[in-house]
C-alpha positions in Angstrom: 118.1 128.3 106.3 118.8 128.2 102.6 116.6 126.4 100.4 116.4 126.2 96.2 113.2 126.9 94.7 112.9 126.3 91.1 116.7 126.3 91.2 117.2 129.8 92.6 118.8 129.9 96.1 116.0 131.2 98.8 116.5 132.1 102.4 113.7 130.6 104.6 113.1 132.2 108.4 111.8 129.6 109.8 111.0 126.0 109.3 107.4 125.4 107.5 105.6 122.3 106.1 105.8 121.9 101.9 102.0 123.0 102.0 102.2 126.2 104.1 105.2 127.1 101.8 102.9 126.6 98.4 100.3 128.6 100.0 102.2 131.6 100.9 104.8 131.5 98.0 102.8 130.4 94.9 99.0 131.2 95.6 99.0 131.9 91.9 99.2 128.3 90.8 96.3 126.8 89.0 94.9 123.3 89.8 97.1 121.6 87.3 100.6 122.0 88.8 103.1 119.4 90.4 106.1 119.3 92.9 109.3 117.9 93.3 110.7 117.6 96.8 114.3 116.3 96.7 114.6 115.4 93.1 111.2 113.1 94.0 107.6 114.1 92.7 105.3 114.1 95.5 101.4 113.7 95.5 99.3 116.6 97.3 98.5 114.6 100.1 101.6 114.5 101.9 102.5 118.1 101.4 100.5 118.8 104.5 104.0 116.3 106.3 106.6 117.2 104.6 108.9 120.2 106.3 111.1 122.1 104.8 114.9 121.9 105.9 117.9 123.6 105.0 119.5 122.5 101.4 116.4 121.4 100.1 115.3 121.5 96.4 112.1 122.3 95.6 110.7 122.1 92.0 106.9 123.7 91.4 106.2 122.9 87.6 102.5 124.3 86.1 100.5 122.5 83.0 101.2 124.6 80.0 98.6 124.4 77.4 99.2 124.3 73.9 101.2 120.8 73.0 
């Protein structure tokens, strides 16, 4: 399935929940990050039930500090 991550285009093997995804793909992130799923920010807690599908957006933004 084809997903876009960030805006690039991504194959996916299989389907996996938004938190499995974030773990294996971006284990780098710090504690101040946030998602988009769908054009929608989502809170941590549900990234546990949301699955991936084909066509979806997903948008991982980091804290930058400096102002």
């Amino acid at each position: 399935m084809i997903v876009f991550i960030n805006g690039d285009k991504t194959k996916l093997n299989r389907s996996i929940s938004l938190e499995k995804f974030l773990e294996e793909h971006f284990s780098n992130l710090s504690s101040s990050y946030a998602v988009a799923f769908n054009n929608k920010f989502v809170p941590k807690s549900s990234y546990r039930d949301i699955v991936i599908n084909d066509g979806d957006e997903i948008e991982v933004v980091s804290a930058q500090p400096g102002g």
